[in-house]
PDB file as gemmi writes it, atoms N, CA and C in Angstrom:
CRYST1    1.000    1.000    1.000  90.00  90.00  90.00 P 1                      
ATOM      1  N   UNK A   1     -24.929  64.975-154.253  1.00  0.00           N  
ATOM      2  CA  UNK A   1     -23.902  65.206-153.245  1.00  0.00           C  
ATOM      3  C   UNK A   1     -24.165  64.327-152.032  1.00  0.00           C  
ATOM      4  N   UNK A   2     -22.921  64.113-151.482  1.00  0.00           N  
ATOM      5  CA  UNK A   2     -23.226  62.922-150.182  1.00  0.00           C  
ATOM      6  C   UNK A   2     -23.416  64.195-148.499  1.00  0.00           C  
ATOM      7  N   UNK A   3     -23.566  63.626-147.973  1.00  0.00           N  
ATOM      8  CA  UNK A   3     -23.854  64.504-146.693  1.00  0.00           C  
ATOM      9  C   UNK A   3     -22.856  65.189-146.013  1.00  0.00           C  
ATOM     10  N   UNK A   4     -21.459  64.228-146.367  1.00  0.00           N  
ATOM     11  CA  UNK A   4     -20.568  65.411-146.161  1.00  0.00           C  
ATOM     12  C   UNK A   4     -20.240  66.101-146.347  1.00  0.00           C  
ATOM     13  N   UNK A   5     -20.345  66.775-147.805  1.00  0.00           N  
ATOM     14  CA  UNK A   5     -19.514  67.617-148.272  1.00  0.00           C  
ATOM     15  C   UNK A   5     -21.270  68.677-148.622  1.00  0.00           C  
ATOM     16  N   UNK A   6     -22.516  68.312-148.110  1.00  0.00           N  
ATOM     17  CA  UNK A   6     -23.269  69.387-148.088  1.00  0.00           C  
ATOM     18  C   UNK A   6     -23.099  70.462-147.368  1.00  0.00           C  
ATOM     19  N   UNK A   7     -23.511  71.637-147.420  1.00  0.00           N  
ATOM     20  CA  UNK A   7     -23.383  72.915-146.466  1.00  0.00           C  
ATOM     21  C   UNK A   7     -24.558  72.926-145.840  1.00  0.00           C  
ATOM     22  N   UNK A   8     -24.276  73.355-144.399  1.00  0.00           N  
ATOM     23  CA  UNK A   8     -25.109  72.955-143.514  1.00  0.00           C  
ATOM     24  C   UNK A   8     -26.396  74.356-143.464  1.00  0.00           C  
ATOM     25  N   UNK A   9     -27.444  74.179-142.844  1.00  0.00           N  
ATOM     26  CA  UNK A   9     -28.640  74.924-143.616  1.00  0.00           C  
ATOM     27  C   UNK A   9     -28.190  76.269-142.680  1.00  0.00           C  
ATOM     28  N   UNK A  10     -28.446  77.093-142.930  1.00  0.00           N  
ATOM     29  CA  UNK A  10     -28.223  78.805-142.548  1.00  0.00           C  
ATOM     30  C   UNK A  10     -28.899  78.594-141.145  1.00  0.00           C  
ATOM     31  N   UNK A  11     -29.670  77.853-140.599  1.00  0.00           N  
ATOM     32  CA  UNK A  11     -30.558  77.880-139.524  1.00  0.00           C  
ATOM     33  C   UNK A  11     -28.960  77.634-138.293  1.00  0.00           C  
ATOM     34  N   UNK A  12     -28.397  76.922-138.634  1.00  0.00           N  
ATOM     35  CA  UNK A  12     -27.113  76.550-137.823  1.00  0.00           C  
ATOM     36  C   UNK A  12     -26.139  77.627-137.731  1.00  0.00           C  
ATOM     37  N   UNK A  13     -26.143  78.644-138.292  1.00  0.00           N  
ATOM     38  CA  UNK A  13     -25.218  79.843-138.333  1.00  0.00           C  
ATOM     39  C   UNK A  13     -26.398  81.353-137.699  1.00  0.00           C  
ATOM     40  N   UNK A  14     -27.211  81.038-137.157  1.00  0.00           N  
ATOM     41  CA  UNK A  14     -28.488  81.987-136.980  1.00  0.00           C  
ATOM     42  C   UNK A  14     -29.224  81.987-135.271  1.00  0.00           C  
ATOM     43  N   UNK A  15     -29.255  82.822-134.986  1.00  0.00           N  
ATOM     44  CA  UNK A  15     -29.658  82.642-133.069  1.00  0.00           C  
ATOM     45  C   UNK A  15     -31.079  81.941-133.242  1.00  0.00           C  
ATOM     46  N   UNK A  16     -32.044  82.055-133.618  1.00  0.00           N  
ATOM     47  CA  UNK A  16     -33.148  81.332-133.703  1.00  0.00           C  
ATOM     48  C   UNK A  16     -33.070  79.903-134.680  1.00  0.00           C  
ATOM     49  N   UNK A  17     -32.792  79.127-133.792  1.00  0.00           N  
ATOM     50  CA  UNK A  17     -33.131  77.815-134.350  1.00  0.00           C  
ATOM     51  C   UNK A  17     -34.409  77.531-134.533  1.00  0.00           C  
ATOM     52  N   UNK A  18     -35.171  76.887-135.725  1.00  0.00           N  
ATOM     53  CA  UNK A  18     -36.099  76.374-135.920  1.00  0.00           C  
ATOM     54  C   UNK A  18     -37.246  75.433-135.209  1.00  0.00           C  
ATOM     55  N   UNK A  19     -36.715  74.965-134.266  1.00  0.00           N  
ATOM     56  CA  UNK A  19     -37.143  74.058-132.864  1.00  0.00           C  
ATOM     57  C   UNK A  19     -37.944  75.473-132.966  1.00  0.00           C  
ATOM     58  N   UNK A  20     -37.606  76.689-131.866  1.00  0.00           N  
ATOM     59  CA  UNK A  20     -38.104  77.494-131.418  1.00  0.00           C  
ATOM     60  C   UNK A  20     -39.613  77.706-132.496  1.00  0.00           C  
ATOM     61  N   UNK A  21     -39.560  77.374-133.638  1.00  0.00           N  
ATOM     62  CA  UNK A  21     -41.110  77.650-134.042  1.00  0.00           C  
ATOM     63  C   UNK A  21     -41.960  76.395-133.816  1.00  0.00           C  
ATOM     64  N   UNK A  22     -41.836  75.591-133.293  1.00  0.00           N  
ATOM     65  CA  UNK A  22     -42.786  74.723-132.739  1.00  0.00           C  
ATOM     66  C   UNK A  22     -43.533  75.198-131.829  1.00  0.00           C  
ATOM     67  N   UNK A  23     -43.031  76.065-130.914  1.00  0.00           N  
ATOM     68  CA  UNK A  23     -43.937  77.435-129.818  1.00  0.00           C  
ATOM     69  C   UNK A  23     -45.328  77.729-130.743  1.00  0.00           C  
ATOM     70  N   UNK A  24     -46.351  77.881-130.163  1.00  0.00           N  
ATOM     71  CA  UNK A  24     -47.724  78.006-130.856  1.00  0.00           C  
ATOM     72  C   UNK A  24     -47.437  79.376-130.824  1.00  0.00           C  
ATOM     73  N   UNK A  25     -48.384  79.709-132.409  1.00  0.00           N  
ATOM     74  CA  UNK A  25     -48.259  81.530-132.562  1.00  0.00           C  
ATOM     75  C   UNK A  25     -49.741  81.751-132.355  1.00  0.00           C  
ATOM     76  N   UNK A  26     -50.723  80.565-131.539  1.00  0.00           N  
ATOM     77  CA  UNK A  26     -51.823  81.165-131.644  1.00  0.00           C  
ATOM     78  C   UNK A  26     -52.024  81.888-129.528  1.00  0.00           C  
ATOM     79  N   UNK A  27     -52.752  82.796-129.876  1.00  0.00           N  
ATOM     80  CA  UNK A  27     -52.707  83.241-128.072  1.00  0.00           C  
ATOM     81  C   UNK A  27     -53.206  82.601-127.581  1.00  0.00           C  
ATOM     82  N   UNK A  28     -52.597  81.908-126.119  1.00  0.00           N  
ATOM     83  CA  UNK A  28     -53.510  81.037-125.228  1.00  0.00           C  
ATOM     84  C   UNK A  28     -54.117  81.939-124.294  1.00  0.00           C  
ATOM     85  N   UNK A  29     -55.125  81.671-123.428  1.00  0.00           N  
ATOM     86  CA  UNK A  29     -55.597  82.622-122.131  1.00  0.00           C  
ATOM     87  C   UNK A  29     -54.718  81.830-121.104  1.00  0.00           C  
ATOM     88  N   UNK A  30     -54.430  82.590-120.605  1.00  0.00           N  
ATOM     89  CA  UNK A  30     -53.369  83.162-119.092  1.00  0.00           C  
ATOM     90  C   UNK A  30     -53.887  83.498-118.144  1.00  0.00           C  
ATOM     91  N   UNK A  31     -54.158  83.012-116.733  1.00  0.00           N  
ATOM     92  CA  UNK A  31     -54.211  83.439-115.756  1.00  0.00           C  
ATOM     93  C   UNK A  31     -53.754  84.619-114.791  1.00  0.00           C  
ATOM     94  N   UNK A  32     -54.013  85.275-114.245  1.00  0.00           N  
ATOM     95  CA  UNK A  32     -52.998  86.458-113.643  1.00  0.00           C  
ATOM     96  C   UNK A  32     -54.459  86.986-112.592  1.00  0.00           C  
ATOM     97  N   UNK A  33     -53.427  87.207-111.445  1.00  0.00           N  
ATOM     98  CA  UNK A  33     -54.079  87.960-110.452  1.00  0.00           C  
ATOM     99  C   UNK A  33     -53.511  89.160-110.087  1.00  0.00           C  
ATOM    100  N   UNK A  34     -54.407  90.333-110.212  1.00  0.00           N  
ATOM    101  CA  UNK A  34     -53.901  91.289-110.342  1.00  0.00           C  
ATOM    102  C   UNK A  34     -54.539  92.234-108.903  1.00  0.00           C  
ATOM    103  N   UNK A  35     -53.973  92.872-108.141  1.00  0.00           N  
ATOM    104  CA  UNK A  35     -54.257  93.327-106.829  1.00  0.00           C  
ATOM    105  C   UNK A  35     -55.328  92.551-106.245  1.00  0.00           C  
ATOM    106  N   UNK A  36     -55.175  90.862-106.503  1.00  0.00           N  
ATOM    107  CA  UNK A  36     -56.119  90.391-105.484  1.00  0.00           C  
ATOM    108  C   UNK A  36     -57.445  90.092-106.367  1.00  0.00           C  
ATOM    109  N   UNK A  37     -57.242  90.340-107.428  1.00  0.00           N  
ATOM    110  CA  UNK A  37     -58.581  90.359-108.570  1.00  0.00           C  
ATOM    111  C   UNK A  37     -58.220  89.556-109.746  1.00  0.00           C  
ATOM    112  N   UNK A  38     -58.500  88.748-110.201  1.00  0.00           N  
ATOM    113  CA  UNK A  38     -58.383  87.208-110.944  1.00  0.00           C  
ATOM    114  C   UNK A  38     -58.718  87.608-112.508  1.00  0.00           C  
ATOM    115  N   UNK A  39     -57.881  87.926-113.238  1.00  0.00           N  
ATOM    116  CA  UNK A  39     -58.335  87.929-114.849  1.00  0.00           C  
ATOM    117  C   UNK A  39     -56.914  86.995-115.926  1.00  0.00           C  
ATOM    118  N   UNK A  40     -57.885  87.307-117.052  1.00  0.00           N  
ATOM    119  CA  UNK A  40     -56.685  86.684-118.140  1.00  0.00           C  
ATOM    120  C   UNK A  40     -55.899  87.614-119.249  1.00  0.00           C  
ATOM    121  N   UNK A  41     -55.145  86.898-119.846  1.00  0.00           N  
ATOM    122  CA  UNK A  41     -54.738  87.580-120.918  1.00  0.00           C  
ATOM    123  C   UNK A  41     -54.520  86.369-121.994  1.00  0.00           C  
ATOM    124  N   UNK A  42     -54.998  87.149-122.641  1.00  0.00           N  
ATOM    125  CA  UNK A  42     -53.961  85.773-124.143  1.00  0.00           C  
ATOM    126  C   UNK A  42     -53.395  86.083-124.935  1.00  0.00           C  
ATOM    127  N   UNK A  43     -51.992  85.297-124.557  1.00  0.00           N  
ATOM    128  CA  UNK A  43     -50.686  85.708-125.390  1.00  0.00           C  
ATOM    129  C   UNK A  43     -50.449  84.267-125.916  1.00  0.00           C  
ATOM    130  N   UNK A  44     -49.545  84.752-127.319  1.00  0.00           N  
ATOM    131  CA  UNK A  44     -48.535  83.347-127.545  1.00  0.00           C  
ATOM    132  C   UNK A  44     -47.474  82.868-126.647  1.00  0.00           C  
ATOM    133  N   UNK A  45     -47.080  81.416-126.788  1.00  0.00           N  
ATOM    134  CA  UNK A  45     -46.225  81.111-126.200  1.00  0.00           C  
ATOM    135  C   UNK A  45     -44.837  81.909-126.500  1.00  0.00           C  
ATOM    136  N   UNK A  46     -44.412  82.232-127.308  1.00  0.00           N  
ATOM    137  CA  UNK A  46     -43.444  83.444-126.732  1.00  0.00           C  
ATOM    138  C   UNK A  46     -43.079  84.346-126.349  1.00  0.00           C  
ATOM    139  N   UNK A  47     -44.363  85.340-126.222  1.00  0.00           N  
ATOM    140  CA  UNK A  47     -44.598  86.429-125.231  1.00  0.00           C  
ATOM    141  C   UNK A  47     -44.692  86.025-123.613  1.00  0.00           C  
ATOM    142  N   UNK A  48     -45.192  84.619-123.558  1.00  0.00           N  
ATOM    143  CA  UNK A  48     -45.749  84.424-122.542  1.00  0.00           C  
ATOM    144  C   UNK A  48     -44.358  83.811-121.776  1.00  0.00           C  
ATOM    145  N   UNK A  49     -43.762  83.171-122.283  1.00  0.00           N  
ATOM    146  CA  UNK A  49     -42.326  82.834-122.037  1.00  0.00           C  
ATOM    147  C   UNK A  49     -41.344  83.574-121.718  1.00  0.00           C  
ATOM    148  N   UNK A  50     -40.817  84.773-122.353  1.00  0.00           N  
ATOM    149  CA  UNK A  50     -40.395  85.932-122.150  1.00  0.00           C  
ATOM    150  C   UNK A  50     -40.820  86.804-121.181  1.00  0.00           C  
ATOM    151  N   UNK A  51     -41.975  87.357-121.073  1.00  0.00           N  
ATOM    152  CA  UNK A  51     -42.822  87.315-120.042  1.00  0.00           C  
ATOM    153  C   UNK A  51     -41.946  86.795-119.026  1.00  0.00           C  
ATOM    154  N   UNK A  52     -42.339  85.538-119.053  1.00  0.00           N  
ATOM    155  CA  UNK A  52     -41.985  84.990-117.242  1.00  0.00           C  
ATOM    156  C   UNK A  52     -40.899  84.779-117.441  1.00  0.00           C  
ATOM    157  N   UNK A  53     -40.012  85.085-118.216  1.00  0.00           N  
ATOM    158  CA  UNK A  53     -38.470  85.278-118.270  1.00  0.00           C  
ATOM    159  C   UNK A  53     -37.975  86.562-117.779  1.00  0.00           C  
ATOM    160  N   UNK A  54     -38.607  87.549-117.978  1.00  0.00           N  
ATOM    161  CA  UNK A  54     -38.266  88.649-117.879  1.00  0.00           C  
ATOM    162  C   UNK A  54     -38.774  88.577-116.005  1.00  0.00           C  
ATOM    163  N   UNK A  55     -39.486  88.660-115.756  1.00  0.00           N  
ATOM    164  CA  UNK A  55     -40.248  88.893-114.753  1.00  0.00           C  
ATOM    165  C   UNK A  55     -39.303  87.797-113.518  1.00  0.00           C  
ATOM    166  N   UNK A  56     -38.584  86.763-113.586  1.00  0.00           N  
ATOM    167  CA  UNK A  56     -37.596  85.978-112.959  1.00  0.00           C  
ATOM    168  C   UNK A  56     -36.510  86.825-112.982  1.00  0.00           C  
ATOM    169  N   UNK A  57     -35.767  87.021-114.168  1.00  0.00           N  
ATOM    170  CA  UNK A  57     -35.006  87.924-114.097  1.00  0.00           C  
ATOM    171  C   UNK A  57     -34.902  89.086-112.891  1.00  0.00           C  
ATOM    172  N   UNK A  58     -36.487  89.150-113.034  1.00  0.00           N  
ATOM    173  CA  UNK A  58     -36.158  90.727-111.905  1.00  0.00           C  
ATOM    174  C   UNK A  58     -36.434  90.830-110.777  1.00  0.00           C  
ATOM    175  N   UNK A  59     -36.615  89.206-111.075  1.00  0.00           N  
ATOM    176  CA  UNK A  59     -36.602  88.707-109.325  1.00  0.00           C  
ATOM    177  C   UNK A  59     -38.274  88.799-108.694  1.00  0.00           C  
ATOM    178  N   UNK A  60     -39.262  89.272-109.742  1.00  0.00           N  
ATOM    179  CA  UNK A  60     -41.026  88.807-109.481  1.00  0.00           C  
ATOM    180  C   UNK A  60     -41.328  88.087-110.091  1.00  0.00           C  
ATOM    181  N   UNK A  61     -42.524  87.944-109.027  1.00  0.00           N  
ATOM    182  CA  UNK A  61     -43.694  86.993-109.307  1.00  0.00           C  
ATOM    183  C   UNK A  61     -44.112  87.610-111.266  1.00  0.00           C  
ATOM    184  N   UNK A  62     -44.929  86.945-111.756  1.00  0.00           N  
ATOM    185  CA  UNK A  62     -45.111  87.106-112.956  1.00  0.00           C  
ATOM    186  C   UNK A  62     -46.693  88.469-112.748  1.00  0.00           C  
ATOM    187  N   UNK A  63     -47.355  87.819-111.489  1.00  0.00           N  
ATOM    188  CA  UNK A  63     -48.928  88.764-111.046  1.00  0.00           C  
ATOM    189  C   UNK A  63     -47.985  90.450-110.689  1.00  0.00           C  
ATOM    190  N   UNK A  64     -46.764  90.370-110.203  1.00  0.00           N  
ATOM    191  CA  UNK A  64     -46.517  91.613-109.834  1.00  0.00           C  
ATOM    192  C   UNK A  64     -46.047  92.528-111.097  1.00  0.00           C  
ATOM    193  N   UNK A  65     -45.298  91.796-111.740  1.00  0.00           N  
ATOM    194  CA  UNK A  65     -45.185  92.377-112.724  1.00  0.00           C  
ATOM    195  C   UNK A  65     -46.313  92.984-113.915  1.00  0.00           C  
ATOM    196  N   UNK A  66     -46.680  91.774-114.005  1.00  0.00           N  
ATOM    197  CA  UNK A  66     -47.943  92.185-114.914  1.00  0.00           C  
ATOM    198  C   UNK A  66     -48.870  93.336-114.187  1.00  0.00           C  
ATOM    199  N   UNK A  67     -49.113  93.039-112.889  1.00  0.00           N  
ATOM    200  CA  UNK A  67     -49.692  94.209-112.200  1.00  0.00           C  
ATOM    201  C   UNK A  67     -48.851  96.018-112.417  1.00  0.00           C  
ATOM    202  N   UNK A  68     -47.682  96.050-112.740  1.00  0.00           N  
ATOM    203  CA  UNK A  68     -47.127  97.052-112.731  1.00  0.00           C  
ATOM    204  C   UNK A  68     -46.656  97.670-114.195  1.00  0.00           C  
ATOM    205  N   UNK A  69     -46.612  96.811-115.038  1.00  0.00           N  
ATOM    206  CA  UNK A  69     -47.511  96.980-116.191  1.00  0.00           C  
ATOM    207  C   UNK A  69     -48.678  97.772-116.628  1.00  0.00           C  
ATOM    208  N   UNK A  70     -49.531  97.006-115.813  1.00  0.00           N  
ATOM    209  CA  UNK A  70     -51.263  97.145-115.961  1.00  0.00           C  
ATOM    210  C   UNK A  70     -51.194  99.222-115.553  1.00  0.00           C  
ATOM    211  N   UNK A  71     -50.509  99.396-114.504  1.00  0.00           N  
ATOM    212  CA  UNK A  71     -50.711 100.428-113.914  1.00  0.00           C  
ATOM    213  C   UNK A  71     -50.150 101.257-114.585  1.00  0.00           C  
ATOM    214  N   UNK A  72     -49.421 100.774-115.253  1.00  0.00           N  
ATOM    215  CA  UNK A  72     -48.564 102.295-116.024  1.00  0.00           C  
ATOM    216  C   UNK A  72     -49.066 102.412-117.180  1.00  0.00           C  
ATOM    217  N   UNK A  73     -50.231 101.335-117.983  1.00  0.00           N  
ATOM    218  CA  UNK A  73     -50.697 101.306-119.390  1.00  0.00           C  
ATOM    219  C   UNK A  73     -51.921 102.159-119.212  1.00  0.00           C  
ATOM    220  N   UNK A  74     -52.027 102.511-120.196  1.00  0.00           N  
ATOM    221  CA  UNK A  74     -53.727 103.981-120.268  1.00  0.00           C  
ATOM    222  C   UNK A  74     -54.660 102.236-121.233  1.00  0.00           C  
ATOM    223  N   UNK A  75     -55.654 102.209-120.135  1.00  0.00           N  
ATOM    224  CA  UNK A  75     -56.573 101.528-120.185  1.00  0.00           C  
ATOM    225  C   UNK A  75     -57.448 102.061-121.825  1.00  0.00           C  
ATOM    226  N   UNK A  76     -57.014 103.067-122.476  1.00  0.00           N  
ATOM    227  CA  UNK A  76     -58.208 103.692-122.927  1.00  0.00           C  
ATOM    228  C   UNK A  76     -57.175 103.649-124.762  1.00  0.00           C  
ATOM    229  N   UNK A  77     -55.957 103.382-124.054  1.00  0.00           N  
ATOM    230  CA  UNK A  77     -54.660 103.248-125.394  1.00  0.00           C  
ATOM    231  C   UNK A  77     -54.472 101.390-125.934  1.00  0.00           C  
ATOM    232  N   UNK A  78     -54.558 100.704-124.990  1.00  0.00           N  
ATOM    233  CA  UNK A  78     -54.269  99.424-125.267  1.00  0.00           C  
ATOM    234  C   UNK A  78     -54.529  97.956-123.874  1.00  0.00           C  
ATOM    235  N   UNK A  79     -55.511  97.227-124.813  1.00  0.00           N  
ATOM    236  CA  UNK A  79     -55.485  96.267-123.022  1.00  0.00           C  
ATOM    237  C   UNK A  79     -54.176  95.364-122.663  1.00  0.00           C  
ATOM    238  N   UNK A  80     -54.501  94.694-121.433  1.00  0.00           N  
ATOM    239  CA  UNK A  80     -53.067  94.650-120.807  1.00  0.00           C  
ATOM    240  C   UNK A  80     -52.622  93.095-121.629  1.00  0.00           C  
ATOM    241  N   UNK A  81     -52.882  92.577-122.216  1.00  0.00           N  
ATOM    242  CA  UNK A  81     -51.978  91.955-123.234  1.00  0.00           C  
ATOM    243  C   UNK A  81     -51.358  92.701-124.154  1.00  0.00           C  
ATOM    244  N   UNK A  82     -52.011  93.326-124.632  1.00  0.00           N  
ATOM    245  CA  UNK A  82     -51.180  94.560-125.910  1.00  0.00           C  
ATOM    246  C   UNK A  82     -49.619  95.119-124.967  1.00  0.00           C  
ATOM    247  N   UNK A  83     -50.182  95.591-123.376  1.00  0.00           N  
ATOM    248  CA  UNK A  83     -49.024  96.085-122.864  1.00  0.00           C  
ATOM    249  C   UNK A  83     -48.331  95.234-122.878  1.00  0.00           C  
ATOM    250  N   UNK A  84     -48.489  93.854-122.182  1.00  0.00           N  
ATOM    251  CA  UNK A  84     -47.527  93.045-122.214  1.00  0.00           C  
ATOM    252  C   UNK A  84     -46.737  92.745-123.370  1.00  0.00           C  
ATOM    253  N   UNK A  85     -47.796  92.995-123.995  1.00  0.00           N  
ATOM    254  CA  UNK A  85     -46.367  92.137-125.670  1.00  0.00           C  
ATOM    255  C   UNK A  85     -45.650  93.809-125.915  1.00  0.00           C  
ATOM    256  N   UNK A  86     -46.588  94.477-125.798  1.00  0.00           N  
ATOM    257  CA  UNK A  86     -45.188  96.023-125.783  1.00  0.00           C  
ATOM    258  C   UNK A  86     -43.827  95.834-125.055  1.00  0.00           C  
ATOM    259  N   UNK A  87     -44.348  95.470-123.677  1.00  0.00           N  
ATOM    260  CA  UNK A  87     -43.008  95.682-122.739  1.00  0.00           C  
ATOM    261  C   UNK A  87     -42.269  94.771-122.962  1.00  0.00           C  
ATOM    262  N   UNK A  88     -42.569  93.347-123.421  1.00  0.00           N  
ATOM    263  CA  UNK A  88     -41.570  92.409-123.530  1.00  0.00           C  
ATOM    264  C   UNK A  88     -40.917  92.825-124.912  1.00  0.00           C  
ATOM    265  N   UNK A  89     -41.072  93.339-126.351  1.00  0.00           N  
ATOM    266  CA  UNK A  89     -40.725  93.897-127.262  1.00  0.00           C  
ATOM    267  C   UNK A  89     -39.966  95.005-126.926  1.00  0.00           C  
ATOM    268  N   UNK A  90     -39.915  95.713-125.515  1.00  0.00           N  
ATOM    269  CA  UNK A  90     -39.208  96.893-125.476  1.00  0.00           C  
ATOM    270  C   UNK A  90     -37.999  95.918-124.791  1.00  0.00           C  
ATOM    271  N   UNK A  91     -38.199  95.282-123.692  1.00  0.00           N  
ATOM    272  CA  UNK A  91     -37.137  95.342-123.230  1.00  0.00           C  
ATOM    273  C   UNK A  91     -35.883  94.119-124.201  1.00  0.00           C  
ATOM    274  N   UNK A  92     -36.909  93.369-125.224  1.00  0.00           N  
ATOM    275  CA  UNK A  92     -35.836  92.527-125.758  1.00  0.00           C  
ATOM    276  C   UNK A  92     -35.230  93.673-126.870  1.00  0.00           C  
ATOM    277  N   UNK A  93     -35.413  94.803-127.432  1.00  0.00           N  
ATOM    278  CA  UNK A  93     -35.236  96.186-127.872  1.00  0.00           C  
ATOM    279  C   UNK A  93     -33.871  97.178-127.219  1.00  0.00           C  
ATOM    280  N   UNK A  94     -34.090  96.878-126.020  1.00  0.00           N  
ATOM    281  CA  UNK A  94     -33.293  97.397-125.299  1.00  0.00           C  
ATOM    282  C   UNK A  94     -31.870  96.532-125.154  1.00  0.00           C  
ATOM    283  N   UNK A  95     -32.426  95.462-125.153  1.00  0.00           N  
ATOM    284  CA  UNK A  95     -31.005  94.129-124.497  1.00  0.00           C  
ATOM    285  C   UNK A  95     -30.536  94.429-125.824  1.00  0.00           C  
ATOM    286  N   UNK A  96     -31.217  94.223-127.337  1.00  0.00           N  
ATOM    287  CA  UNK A  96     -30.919  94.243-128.237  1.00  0.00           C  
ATOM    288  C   UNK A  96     -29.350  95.754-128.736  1.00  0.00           C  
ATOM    289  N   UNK A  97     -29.569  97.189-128.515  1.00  0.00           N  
ATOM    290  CA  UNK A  97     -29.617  97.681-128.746  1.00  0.00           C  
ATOM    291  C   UNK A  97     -27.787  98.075-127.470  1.00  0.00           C  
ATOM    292  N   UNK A  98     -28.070  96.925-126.440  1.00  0.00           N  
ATOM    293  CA  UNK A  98     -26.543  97.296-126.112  1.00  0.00           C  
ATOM    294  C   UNK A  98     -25.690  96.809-126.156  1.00  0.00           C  
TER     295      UNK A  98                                                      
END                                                                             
């Protein structure tokens, strides 16, 4: 078959284009200052993206957010990367869901 009359790959009819997996799925360490106190986290680049997507969105800094995060997660249930990839999973859950 010549190229015109092929059907074009399902990736073109689909919200995630394939580009988007060039994003590394391995976790990088992250900077974040949290009440004035300097630690990391390591997330993938699309948590970490979302992340500071979300956190623009709501009009903070990425340290405040993550700080308010940190405070509402039980230290003893999950560390604050785990929260983070929770909350960004909830709220794309939520956008999802209206």
């Amino acid at each position: 078959k010549n190229n015109a009359t092929r059907r074009k790959p399902n990736w073109t009819r689909n919200a995630i284009h394939p580009i988007s997996a060039i994003m590394s799925l391995k976790p990088k360490k992250r900077s974040l200052t949290l009440r004035g106190h300097r630690t990391s986290v390591s997330l993938e680049d699309r948590f970490w993206r979302a992340f500071c997507d979300i956190a623009g969105a709501r009009g903070m800094a990425i340290n405040e957010l993550a700080a308010e995060i940190d405070e509402a997660r039980d230290p003893m249930d999950a560390g604050l990367a785990s929260a983070i990839r929770d909350y960004v999973l909830r709220v794309y859950m939520d956008s999802a869901a209206r």
